[in-house]
VEXDO-482632 format. One line per field, with one value per residue (C-alpha): residue in one letter; y, z, x; residue number from 1. Coordinates in pm, 1 decimal. Example, Ala and Ser with C-alpha at 12.3 -4.5 7.8 and 13.67 -1.06 7.14 Angstrom:
mitor	c(A;S) .
c2	c(-450.0;-106.0) .
c3	c(780.0;714.0) .
c1	c(1230.0;1367.0) .
lodren	c(1;2) .
This chain:
mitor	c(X;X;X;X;X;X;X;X;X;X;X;X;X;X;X;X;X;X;X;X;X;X;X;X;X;X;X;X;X;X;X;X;X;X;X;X;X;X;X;X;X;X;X;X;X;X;X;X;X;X;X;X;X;X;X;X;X;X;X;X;X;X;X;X;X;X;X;X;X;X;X;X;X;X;X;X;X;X;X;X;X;X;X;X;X;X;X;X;X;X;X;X;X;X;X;X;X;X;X;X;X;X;X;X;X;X;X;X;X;X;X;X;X;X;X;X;X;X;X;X;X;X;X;X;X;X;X;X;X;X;X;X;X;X;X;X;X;X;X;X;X;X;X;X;X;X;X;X;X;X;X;X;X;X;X;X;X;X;X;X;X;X;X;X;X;X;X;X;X;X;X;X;X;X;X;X;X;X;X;X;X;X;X;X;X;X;X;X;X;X;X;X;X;X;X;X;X;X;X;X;X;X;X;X;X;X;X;X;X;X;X;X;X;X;X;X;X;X;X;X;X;X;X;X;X;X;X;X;X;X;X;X;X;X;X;X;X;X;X;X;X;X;X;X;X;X;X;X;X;X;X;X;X;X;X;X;X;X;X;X;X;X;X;X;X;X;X;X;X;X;X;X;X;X;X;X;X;X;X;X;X;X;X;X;X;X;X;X;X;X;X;X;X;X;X;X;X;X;X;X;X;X;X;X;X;X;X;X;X;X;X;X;X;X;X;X;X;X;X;X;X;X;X;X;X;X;X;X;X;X) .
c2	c(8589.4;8938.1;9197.5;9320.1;9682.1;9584.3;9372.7;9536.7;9624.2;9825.2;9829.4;10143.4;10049.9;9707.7;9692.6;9511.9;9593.0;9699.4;9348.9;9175.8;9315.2;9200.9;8867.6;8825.0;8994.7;8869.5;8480.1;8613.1;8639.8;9014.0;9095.7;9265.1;9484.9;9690.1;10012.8;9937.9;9964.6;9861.6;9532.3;9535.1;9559.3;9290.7;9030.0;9090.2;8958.1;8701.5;8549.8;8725.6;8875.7;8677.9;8631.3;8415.3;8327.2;8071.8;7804.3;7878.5;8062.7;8196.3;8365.9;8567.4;8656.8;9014.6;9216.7;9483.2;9796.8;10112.5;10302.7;10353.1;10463.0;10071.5;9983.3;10209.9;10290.8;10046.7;9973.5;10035.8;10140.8;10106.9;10298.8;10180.3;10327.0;10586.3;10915.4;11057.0;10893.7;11038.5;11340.4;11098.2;10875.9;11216.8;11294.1;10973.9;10838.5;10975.8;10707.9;10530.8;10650.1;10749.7;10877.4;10577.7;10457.6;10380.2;10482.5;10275.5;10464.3;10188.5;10433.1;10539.0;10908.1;11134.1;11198.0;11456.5;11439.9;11390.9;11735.7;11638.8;11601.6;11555.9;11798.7;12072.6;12408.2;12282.8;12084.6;12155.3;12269.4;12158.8;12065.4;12226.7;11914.7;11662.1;11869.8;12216.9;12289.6;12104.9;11865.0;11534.8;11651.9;11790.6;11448.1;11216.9;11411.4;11308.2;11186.5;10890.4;10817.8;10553.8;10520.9;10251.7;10189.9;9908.3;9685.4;9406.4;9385.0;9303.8;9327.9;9258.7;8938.8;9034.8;9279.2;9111.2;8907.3;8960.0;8826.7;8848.7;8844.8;8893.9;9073.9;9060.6;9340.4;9637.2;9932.7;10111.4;10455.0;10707.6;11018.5;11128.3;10869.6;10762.8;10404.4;10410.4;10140.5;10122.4;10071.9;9779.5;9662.2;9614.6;9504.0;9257.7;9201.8;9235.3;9003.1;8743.7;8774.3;8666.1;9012.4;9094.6;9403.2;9694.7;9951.7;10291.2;10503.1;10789.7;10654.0;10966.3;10890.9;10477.1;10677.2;10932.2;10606.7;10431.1;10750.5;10804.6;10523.6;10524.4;10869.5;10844.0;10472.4;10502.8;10799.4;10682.3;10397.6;10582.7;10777.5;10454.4;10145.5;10006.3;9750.4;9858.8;9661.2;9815.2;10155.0;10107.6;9938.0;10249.0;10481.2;10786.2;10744.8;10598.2;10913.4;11124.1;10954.4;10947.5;11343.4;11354.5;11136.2;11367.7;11649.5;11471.1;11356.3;11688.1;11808.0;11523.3;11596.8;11954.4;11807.6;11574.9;11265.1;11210.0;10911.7;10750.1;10593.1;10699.2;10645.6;10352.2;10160.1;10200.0;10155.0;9765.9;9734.5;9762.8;9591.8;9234.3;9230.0;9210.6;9298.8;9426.0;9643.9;9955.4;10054.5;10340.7;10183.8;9906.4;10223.9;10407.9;10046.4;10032.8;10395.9;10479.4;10822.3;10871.9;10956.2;11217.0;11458.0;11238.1;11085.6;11437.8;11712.4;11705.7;11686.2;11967.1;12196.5;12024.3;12178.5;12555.9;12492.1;12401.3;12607.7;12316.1;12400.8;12075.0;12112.3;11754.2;11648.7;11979.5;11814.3;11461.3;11621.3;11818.7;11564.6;11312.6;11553.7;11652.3;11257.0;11209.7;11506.5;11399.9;11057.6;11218.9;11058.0;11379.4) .
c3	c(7720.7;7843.3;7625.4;7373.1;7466.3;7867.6;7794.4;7990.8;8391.1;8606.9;9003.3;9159.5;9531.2;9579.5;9918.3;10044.5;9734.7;9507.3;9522.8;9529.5;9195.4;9060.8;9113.9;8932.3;8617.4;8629.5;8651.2;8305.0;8130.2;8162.5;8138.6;8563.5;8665.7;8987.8;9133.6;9456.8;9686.6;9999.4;10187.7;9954.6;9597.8;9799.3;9841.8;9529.8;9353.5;9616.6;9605.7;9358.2;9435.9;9654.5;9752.2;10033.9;10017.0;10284.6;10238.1;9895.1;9794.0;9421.1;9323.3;9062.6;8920.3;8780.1;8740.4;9053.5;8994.1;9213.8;8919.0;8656.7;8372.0;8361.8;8346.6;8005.6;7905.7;8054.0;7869.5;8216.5;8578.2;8880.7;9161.5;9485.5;9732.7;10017.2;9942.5;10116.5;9866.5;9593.6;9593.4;9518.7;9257.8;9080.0;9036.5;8947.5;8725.4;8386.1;8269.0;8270.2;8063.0;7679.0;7516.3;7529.1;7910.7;8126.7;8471.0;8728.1;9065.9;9315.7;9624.1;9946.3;9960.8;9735.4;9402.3;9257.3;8967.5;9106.9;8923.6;8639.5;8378.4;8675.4;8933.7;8713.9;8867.5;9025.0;8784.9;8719.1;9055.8;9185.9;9515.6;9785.7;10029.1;9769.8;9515.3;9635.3;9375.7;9073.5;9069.3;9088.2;8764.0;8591.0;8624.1;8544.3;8322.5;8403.1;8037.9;8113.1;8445.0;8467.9;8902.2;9062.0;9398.4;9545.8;9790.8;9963.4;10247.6;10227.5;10436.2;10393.6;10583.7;10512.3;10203.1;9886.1;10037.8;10042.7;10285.5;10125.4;10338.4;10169.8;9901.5;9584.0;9389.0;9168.8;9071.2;8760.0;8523.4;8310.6;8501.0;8277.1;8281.8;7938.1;7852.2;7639.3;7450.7;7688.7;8001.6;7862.8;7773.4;8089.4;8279.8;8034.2;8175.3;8541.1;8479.6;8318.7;8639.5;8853.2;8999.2;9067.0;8807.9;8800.2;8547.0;8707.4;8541.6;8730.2;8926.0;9172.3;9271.4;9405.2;9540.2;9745.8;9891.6;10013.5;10128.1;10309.6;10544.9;10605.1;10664.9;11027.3;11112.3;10976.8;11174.5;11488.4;11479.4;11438.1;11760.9;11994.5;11877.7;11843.1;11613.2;11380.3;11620.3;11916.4;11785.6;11656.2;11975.3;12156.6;12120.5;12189.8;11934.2;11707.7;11731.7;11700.4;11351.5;11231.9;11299.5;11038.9;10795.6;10799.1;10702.3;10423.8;10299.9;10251.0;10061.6;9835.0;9735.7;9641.9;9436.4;9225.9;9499.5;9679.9;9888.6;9950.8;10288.0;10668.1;10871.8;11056.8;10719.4;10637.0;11034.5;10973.4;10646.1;10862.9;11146.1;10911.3;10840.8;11208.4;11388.2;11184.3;11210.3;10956.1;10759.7;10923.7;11252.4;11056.8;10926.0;11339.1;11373.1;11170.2;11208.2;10835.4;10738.2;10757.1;10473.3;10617.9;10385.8;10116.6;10348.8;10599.8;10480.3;10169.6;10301.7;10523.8;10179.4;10041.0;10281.2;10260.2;9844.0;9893.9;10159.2;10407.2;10754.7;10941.5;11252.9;11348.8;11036.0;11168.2;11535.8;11363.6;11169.2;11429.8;11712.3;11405.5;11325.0;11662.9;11716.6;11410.1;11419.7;11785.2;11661.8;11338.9;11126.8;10953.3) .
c1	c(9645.9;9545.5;9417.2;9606.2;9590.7;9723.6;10019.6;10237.7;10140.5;10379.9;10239.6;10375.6;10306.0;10327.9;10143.6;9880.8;9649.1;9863.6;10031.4;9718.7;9649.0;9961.0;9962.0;9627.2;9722.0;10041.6;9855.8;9630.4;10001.7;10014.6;10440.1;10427.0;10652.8;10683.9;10836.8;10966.8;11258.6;11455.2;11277.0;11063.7;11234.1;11464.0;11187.8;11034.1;11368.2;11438.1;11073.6;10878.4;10512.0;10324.9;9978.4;9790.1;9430.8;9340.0;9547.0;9661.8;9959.3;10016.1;10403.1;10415.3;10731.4;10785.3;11025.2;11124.9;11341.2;11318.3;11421.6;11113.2;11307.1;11460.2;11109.2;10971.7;10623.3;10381.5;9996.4;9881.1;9988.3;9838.0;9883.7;9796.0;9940.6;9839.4;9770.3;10055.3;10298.9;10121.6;10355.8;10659.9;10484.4;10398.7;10753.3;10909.8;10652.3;10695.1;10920.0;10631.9;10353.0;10279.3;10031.4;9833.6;9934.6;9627.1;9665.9;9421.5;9397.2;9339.1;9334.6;9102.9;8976.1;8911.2;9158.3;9294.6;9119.2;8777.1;8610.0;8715.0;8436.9;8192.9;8011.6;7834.0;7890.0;8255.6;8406.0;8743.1;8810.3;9143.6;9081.2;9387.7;9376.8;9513.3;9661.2;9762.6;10017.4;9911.1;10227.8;9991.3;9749.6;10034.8;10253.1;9906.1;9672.1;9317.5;9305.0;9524.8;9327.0;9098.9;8925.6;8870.5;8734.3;8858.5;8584.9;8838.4;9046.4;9392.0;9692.5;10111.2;10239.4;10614.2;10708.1;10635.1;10396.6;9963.5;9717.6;9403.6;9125.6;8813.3;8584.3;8702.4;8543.1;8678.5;8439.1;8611.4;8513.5;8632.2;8603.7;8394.3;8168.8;8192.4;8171.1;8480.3;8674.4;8955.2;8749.3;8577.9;8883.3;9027.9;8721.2;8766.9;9131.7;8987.7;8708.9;8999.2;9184.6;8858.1;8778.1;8419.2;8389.7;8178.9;8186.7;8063.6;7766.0;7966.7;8303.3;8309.0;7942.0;8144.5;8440.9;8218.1;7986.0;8264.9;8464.9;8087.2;8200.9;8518.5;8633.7;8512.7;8594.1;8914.1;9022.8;8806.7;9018.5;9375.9;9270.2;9127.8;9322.3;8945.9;8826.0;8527.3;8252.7;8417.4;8358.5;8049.7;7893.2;7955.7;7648.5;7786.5;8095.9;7848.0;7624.8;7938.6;8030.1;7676.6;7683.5;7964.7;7836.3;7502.1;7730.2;7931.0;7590.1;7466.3;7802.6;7737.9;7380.5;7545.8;7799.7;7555.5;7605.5;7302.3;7301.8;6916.8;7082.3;7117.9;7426.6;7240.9;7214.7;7599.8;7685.8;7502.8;7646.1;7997.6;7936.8;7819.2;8259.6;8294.1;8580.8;8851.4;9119.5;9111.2;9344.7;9432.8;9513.8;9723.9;9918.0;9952.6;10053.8;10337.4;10451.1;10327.2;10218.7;9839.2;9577.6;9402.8;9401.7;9210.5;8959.9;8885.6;9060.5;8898.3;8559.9;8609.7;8733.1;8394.1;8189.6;8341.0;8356.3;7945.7;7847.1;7808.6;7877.7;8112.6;8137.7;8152.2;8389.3;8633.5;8666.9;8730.8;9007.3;9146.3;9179.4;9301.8;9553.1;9708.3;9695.4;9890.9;10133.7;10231.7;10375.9;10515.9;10234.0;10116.2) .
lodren	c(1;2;3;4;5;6;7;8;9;10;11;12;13;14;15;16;17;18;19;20;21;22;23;24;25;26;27;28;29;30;31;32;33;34;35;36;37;38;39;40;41;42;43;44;45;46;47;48;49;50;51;52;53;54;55;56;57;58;59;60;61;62;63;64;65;66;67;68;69;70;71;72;73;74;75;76;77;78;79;80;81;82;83;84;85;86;87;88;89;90;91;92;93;94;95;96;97;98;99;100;101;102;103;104;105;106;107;108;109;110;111;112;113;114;115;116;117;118;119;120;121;122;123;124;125;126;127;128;129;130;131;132;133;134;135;136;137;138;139;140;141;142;143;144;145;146;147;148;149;150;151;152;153;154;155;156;157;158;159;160;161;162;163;164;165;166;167;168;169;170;171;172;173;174;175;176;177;178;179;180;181;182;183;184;185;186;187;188;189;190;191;192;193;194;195;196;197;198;199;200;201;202;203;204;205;206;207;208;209;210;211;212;213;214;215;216;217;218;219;220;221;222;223;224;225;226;227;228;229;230;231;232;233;234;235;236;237;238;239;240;241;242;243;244;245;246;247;248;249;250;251;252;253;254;255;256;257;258;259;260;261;262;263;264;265;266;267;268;269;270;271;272;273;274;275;276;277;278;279;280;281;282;283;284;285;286;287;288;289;290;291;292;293;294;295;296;297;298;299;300;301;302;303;304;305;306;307;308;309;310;311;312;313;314;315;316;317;318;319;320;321;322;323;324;325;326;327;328;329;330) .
């Protein structure tokens, strides 16, 4: 049986990890549910939620509505889907939390809520590039948010339905870094539903690491239609996103992120998965909006907020921008 305090699950996004999720809690007896809607709220209730793993399939059934309010007050939601869609789940979601709702934020980038109770002299500061207005912390109050950083690769055969590739670890933490009741509680569900679990000493210091290497891949990859070992076995585009990674390295030692590494140890640390198509390409791909904003954008705000000059992360964004805006992407 799953904890006590995480009975009920509600998956708002029920892609590729989102689903993945899913299926393991729902196979720990946690009562799933997910917000979804056209192909996919269709296959859900056709097939229920499924997930491949070699040759091993696993269906979960749970219950699909792309209306929240028929769902009620979960114990905990997680969303996992791309920033851009954040917007949307902001407004629809209320139906779904109480006082005592945990929200997990399986997500790339950088989150709304990342100052909060973390980075000394700027915490508190509402960053523009993922939360200009306020409507995402005023809809999910950092107090109900629980990170998590999210170190697998998975990808959607058909709606409803997960590949999972590989990796199988979770990294989550209070924002404040507090080792509270609740967190160990649902590592405890996590670690019952055979993920790999970390709980973070500081969850933005996981976020900003992986962010570290995949704001320029990612991108690089949106622009070329290259595979990771493609663009990182040519030196001069490896140079190019080793400049940025310099610059984004010093922005995180301002912000109370240092990072011991150089690009050249994360560039090997890449390379080992082989060749593999990012996420960002998948989404240019299938004609899906882009996360730029939480991956780039934010970094270059980072820089001006810290005093960081970025010249190499501004022409990354740029020419990922224009690439994006011309196919409608952005």
């Amino acid at each position: 049986m799953p904890q006590k305090k995480f009975n009920k699950v509600c998956i708002f996004g029920a892609g590729a990890i989102g689903g993945w999720i899913g299926v393991r809690l729902a196979g720990v007896g946690c009562q799933v549910s997910v917000v979804a809607r056209g192909a996919t709220l269709d296959a859900l209730k056709r097939h229920g939620l499924r997930c491949q793993h070699g040759q091993v399939e696993t269906t979960a059934t749970v219950r699909a509505s792309s209306d929240p309010a028929e769902l009620g007050v979960q114990d905990l939601v997680v969303i996992a889907v791309k920033a851009p869609a954040l917007p949307e789940v902001a407004r629809r979601i209320a139906p779904l939390i109480g006082p005592d709702t945990v929200v997990l934020t399986a997500m790339n980038g950088v989150p709304w809520w990342f100052f909060q109770g973390f980075g000394g002299t700027f915490a508190g500061t509402r960053l523009q590039a993922v939360d200009a207005s306020g409507e995402i912390a005023a809809a999910i109050p950092a107090t109900s948010v629980i990170g998590c950083v999210v170190h697998a690769s998975c990808s959607l055969r058909l709606p409803g339905w997960v590949q999972h590739h590989f990796g199988n670890k979770l990294i989550i933490g209070e924002p404040s870094g507090q080792k509270t009741e609740r967190v160990q509680q649902l590592a405890a569900l996590l670690t019952q539903a055979s993920f790999e679990i970390e709980v973070a000493e500081q969850i933005q210091k996981d976020i900003w690491y992986k962010l570290w290497g995949n704001m320029t891949v990612n991108p690089v990859s949106a622009l070329t239609g290259a595979t990771t070992d493609l663009i990182l076995g040519d030196e001069l585009v490896r140079g190019f996103i080793s400049s940025v990674m310099l610059e984004a390295k010093e922005i995180g030692a301002r912000i109370g992120i240092p990072i011991t590494q150089q690009p050249e140890d994360r560039h090997a640390v890449t390379l080992k998965l082989g060749a593999f198509k990012t996420s960002m390409l998948q989404d240019v791909e299938a004609n899906r909006a882009v996360e730029l904003d939480a991956l780039v954008t934010v970094v270059k705000e980072l820089g001006t907020l810290t005093g960081v000059p970025t010249p190499f992360t501004d022409a990354l964004l740029g020419l990922s921008r224009l690439h994006a805006r011309v196919r409608d992407l952005y």
